[in-house]
C-alpha positions in Angstrom: 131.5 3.8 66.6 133.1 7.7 66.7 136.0 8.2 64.5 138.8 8.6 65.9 139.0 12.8 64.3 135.8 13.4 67.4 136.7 13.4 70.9 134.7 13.7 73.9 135.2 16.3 77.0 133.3 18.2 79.4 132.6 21.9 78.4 129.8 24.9 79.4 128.3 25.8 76.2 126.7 29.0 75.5 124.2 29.1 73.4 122.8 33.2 72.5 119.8 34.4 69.9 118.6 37.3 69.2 115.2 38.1 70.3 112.9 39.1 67.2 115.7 38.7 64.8 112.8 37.9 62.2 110.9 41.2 62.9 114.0 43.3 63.2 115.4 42.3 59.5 111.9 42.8 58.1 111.9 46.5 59.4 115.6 47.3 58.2 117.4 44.6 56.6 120.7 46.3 55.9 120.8 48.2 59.0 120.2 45.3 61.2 122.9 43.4 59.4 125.2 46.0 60.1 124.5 46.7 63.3 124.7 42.9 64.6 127.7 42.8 62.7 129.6 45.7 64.9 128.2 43.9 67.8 130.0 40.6 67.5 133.4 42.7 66.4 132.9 45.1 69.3 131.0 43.1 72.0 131.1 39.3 71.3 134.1 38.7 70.1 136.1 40.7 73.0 133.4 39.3 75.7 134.3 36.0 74.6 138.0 36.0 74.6 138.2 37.9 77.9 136.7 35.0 79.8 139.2 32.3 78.3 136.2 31.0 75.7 136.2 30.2 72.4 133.6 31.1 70.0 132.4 27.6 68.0 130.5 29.3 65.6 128.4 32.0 64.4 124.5 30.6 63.1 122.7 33.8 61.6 121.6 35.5 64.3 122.9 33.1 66.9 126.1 32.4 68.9 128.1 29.3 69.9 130.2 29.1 72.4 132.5 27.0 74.6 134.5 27.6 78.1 136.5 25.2 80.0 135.4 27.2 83.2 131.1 27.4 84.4 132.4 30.3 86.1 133.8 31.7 83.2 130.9 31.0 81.1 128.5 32.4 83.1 130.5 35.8 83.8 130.9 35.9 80.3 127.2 35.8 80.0 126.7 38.6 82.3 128.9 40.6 80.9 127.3 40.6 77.3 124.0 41.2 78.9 125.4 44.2 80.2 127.5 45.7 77.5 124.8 44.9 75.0 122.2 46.7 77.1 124.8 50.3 77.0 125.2 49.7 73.2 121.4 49.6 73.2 120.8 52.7 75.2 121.1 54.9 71.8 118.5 52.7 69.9 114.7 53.3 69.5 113.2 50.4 71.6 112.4 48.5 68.3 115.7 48.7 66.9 117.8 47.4 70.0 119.9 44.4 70.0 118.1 41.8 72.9 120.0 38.4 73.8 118.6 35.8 75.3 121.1 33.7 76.5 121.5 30.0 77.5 124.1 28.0 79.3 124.8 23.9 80.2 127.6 22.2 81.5 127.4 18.8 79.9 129.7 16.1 78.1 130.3 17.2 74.1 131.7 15.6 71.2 134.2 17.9 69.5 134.7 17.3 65.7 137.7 19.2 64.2 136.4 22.4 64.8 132.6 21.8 65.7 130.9 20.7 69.0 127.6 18.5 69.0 125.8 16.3 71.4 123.4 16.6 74.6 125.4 19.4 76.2 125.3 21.8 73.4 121.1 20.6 72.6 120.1 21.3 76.8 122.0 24.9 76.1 120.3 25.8 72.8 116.5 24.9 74.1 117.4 26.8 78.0 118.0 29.7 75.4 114.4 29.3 74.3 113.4 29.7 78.0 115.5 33.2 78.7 113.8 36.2 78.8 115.1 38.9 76.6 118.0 40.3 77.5 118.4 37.1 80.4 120.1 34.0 81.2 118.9 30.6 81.9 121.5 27.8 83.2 121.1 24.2 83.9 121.3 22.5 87.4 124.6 20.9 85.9 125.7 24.8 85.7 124.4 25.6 89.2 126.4 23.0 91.0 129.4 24.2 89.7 128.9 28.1 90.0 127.2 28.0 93.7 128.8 30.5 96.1 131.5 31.9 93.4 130.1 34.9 91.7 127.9 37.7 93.3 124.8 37.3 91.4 120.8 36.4 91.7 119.9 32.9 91.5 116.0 32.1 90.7 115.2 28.5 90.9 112.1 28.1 88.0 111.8 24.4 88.4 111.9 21.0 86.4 111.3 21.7 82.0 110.7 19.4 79.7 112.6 20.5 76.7 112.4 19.3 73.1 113.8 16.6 72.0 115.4 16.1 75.5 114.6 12.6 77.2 114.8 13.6 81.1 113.6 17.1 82.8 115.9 19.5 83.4 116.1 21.8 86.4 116.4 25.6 84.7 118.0 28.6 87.4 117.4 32.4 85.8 120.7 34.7 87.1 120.9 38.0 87.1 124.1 40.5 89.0 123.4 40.2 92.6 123.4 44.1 93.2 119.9 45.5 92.6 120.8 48.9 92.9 124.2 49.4 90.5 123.5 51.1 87.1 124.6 47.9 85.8 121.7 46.3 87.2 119.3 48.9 86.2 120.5 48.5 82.3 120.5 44.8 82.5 117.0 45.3 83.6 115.7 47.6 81.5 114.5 45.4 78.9 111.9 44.0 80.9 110.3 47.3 81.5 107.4 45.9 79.6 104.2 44.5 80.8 104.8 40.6 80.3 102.2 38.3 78.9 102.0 34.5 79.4 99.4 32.6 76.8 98.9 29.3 78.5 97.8 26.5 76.3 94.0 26.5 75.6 92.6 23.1 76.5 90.8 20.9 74.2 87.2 20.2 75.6 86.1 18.6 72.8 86.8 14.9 73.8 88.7 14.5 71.2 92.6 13.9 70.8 92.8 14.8 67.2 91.2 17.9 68.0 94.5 19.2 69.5 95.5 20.9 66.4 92.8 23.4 67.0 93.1 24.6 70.6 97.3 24.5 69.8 96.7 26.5 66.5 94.5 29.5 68.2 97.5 29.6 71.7 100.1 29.6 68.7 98.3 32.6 66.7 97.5 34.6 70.3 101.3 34.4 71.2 102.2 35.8 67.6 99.7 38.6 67.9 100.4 39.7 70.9 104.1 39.2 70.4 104.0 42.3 68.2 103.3 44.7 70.6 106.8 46.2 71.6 105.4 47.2 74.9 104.3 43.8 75.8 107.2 40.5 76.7 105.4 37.5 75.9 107.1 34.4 77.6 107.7 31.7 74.9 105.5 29.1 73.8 108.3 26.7 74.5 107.9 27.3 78.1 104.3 27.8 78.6 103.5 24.5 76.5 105.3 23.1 79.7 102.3 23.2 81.4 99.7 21.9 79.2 96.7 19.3 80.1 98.2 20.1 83.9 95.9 21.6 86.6 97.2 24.5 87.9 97.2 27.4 90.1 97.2 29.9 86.8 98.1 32.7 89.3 101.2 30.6 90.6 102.3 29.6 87.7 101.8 33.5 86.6 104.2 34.4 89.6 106.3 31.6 89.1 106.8 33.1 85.6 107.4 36.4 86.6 104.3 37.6 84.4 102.1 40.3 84.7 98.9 38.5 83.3 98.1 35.1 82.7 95.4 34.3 79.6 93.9 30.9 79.8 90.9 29.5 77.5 89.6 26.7 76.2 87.9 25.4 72.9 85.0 23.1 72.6 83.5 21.8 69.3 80.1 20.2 69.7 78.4 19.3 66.0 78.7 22.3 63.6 79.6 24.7 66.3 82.9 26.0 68.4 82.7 28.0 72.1 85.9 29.6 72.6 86.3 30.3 76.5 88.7 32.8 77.1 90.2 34.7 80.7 92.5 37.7 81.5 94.0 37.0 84.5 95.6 39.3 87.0 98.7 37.9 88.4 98.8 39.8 91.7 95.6 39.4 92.6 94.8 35.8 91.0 91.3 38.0 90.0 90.1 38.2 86.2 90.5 41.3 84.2 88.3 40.4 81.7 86.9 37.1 80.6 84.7 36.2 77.3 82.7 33.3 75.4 83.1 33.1 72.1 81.0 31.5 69.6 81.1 30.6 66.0 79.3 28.1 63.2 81.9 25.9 61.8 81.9 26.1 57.9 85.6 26.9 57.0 88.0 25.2 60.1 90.3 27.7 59.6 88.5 30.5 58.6 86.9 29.9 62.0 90.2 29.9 63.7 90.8 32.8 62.1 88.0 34.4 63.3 88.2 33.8 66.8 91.2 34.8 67.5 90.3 37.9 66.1 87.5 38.1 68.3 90.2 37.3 71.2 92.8 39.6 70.2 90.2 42.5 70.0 89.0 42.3 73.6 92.4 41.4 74.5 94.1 44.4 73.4 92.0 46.9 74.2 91.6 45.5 78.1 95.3 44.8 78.6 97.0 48.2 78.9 93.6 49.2 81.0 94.8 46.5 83.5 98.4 47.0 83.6 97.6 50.4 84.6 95.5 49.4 87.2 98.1 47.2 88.3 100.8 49.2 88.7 98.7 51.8 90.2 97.9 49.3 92.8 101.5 48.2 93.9 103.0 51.5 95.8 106.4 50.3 95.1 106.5 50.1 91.9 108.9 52.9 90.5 107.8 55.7 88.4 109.1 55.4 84.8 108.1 56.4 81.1 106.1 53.1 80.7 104.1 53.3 83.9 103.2 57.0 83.4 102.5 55.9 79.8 99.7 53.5 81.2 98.3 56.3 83.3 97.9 58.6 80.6 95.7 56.0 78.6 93.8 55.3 81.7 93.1 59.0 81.9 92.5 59.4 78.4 90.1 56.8 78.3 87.9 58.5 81.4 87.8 61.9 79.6 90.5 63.3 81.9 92.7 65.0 79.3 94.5 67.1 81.1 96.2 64.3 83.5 96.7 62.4 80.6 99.0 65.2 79.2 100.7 65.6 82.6 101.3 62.4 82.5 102.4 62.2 79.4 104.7 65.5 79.8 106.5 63.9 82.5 107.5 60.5 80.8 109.0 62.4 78.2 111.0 64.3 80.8 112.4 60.9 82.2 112.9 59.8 78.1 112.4 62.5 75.6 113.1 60.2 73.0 109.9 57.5 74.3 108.2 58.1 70.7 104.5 56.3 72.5 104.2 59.6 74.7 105.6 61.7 72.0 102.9 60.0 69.7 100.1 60.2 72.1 100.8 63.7 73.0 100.2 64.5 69.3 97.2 63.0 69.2 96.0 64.5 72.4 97.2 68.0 71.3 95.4 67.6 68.0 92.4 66.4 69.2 92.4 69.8 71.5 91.3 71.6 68.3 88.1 70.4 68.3 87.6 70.6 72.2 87.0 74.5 72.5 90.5 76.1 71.1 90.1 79.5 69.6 90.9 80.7 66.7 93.9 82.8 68.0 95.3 79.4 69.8 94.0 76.6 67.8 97.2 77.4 65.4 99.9 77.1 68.3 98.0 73.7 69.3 98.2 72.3 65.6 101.9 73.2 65.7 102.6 71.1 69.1 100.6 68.1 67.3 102.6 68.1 64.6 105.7 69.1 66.0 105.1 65.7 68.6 104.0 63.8 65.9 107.5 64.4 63.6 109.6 63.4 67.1 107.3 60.4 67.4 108.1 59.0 64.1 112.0 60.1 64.4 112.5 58.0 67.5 110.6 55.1 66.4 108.8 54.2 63.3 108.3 50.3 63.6 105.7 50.5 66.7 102.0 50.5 65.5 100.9 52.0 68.5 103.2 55.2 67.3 102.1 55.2 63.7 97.8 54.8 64.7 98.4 57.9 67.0 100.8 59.9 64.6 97.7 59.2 61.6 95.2 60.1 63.8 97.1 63.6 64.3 97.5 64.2 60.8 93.9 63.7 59.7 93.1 66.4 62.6 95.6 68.6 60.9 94.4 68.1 57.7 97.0 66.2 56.4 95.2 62.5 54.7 98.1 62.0 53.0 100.5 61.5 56.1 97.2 60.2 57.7 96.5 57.7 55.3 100.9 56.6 54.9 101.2 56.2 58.5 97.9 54.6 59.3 98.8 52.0 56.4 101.8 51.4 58.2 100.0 50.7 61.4 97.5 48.2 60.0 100.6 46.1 58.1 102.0 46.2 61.8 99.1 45.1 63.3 96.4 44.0 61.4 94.2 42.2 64.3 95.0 45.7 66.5 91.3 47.0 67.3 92.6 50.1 68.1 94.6 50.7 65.0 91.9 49.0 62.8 89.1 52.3 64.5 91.6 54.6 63.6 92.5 53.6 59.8 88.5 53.6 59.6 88.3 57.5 60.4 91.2 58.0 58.3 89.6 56.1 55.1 86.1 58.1 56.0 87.8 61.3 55.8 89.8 60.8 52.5 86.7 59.1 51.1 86.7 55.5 51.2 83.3 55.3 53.7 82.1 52.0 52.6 85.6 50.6 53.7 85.2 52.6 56.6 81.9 51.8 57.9 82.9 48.4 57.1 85.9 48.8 59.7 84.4 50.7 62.3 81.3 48.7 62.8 83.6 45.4 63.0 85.0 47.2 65.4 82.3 48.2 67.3 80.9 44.8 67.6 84.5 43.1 68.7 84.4 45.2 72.1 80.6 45.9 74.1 82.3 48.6 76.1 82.6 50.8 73.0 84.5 53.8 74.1 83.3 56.9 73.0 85.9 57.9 70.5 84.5 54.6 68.8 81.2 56.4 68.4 82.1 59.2 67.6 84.0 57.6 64.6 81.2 55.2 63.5 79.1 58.8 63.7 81.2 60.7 61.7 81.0 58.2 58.7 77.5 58.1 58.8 77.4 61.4 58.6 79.7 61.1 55.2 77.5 58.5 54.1 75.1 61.2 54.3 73.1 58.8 56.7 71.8 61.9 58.8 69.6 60.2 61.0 72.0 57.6 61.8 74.5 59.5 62.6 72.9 61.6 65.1 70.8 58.3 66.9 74.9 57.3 67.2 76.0 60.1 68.4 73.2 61.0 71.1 74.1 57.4 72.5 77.3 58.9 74.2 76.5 59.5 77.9 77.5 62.9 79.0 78.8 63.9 75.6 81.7 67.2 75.9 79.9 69.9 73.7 81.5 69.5 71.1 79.9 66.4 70.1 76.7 68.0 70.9 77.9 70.6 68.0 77.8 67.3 65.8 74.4 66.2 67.0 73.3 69.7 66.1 75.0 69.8 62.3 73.0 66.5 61.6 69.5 68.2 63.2 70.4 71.2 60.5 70.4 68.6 57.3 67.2 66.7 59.0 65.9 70.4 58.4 65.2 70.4 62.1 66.8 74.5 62.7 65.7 75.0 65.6 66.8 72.2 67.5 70.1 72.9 65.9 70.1 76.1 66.8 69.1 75.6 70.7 72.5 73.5 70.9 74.6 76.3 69.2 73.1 78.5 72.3 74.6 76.1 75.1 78.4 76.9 73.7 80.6 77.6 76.8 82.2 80.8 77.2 85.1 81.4 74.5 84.3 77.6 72.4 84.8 79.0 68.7 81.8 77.6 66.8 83.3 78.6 63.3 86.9 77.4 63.9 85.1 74.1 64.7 83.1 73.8 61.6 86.1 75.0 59.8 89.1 72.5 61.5 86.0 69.9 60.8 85.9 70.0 57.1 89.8 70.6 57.1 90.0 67.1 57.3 87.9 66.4 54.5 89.9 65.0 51.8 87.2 65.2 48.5 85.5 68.8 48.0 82.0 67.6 48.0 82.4 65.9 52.0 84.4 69.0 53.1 81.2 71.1 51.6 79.1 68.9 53.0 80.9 69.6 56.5 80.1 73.1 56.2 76.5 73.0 54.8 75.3 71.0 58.0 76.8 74.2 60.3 75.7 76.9 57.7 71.4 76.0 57.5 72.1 76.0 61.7 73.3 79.7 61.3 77.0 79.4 61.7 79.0 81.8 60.0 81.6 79.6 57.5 
């Protein structure tokens, strides 16, 4: 029996969160406080009471809030979208504000000044199933908006939501005209490439084995969740379609993602497979697609361990095949992110000079896009051991760092930024810098195979090698298309391991190795007491490569005296003058 202080009545309930309020509080508690703070005084508040609502409540990092109008409540909704998206427009990408905004029309129970019941539950879990910096509505909403505002209507089909009894039919909006600035801020969020983890299937036979397959989708969608370039749609919404059989490149589309990754898990006795695929949306074709093995000992040790194994193919072939992608679709538009992609692509096939194009143009469309500053830095610095002579190699080192100091000004919370501003450093001689912001990186993104090669050179070169070859060789063995930077780094520390041999076998395995890795091959040929081999490389230098400045930026980056002599001594006994 209700008292008689609750009463019932029909309401739309808005329901908004803010996306990675966890991660955003971690990085800068007092700052975030703050700024949400201004935005409910300055946006929320106003929003709110312009469209007739009133706001129930404030939960953390949520909002509540009730209209007598759909129409109302769903302009409302727009509206904040919108106005949030210009406040944003200031903001390093990690530090902006992102709603994600949810909306029924449903029967509540007021009580004094509180609302409860099915209407406001339905509006709190379509939340769940917005995008950031979208709107989700209810087919109870949809009725009663139809025809009355100019705006985008996607129909995403029948959910299952928690704790809900019936399915639901869930419309995304967004403003009808594609082409206003408007549009293009309240867009803008989902310039990303976007990521959804289906549910890995239990093969095992087993019920109770669920746990398992659930635990490893759950850990991939954290992981790659991290990765402020990358929207991941929420687990809520892709658990929707577990133990179904689907089209994965429909439901991909029907999604609106880029990339769908499926798997699977079997255990069979004392062993687990792990079955995993990269799926390309577009073309319903697979990017990349992996077994997995491992002897079961520790359950979740092994967990651990293959999601690692995942994670590290998965990272390194995902920006490969967004590039790909976006190459491959002529009407896709060209902004910072896409050129971003290119720049890696070219970076990755030895092209360094399109990948600074590349990257000198996306920071013309954003100057303040701190991954091309960052990757521009590394680039630059990584030109000092390419050829640069001495009466350049200064000017280059000043661009490096001068990329590398507006890289960490515009954003310091993306891993991505601080892997590529350590790896600068070091080639500057900086291991202090090298070693803070490669630390940074790896508390980021510990599971990042990229970041994880990196912080290996950096610990080489300030002297932690058997950390490093620890690292590197991990590494090495998470992704068989080792690039050649990866080599290069595995080479370098046995070379400061003082593991001649070694190093040179490694580094001879690079395919049409630049000369400057040849130099290498050559400094490891001197301490083998093998001269004139060394020497015969020295005599293949191409016109104007400065041999000395080389040998001398080479040991700059040596932290400890002995390594940085030892640098040196492999150049001097081949006849170099340092």
């Amino acid at each position: 029996m209700v008292g008689n202080a609750a009463q019932r009545r029909l309401a739309a309930i808005l329901v908004a969160d803010v996306v990675g309020y966890s991660r955003l509080m971690e990085a800068d508690e007092l700052g975030t406080f703050d700024v949400i703070k201004e935005r409910r005084r300055e946006i929320v508040v106003p929003a709110v009471r312009e469209h007739a609502g009133r706001i129930v409540k404030f939960m953390g990092d949520g909002i509540l809030a009730e209209f007598a109008s759909a129409v109302n409540a769903v302009s409302c909704a727009l509206e904040l979208q919108l106005r949030m998206a210009k406040a944003n427009e200031t903001l390093a990408d990690a530090n902006r504000i992102r709603l994600r905004i949810g909306i029924n029309l449903g029967d509540i129970i007021e009580d004094e000044s509180d609302v409860y019941g099915d209407g406001v539950n339905i509006a709190a879990r379509l939340e769940t199933l917005s995008e950031p910096g979208g709107i989700c509505i209810s087919g109870q909403m949809y009725d009663a908006i139809q025809g009355k505002l100019e705006i985008s209507i996607e129909d995403i089909g029948e959910s299952s939501l928690k704790n809900i009894s019936r399915t639901i039919r869930v419309y995304r909006i967004r403003p009808k005209d594609a082409e206003g600035v408007q549009e293009a801020q309240f867009l803008r969020v989902n310039e990303r490439t976007t990521v959804a983890v289906l549910p890995f299937a239990n093969m095992s036979g087993d019920p109770a084995q669920d746990y398992f397959s659930d635990g490893i989708t759950e850990d991939i969608i954290t992981e790659l969740s991290r990765y402020q370039h990358l929207s991941v749609i929420a687990r809520n919404t892709t658990a929707l379609f577990k133990d179904r059989s689907v089209n994965v490149a429909e439901i991909g589309r029907k999604l609106r993602a880029d990339f769908v990754i499926e798997g699977s898990i079997r255990q069979a006795g004392n062993r687990v497979r792990a079955t995993v695929q990269l799926i390309d949306v577009q073309t319903g074709t697979h990017a990349f697609a992996e077994k997995f093995d491992r002897r079961i000992e520790d359950i979740f040790q092994v967990q651990d361990e293959i999601v690692d194994a995942i994670l590290g193919r998965l990272f390194y072939n995902l920006d490969e095949a967004a590039s790909k992608a976006r190459q491959r679709n002529p009407t896709t538009s060209t902004t910072a992110y896409s050129l971003w992609l290119r720049s890696r692509q070219a970076s990755r096939n030895g092209d360094e000079e399109d990948a600074i194009s590349c990257l000198n143009q996306a920071i013309k469309i954003d100057p303040q896009y701190a991954r091309a500053l960052a990757m521009l830095s590394g680039l630059y610095g990584y030109r000092r051991f390419t050829g640069s002579a001495r009466d350049t190699h200064m000017k280059i080192a000043e661009l490096s760092r001068g990329y590398a100091e507006r890289a960490i000004a515009a954003d310091k919370t993306d891993a991505y930024v601080l892997e590529q501003v350590a790896a600068a450093y070091l080639m500057l001689g900086d291991g202090d810098n090298a070693r803070r912001y490669s630390d940074s990186a790896s508390l980021l993104n510990p599971r990042d195979i990229s970041t994880a090669a990196t912080r290996a050179l950096v610990l080489a070169f300030i002297g932690e090698r058997n950390r490093a070859r620890e690292i590197i060789e991990r590494v090495c063995r998470a992704e068989p298309r080792v690039p050649p930077g990866w080599t290069v780094i595995l080479a370098d520390v046995q070379y400061l391991m003082r593991d001649f041999e070694g190093a040179l076998n490694t580094y001879r395995t690079i395919n049409g190795a630049p000369f400057y890795v040849r130099l290498l091959q050559s400094m490891c040929l001197s301490q083998l007491g093998r001269i004139d081999e060394a020497k015969a490389i020295l005599g293949e230098a191409p016109t104007g490569f400065d041999i000395p400045a080389f040998a001398c930026n080479c040991a700059g980056m040596c932290a400890l005296a002995e390594d940085h002599e030892l640098w040196l001594e492999g150049f001097r006994k081949a006849g170099v003058d340092v």
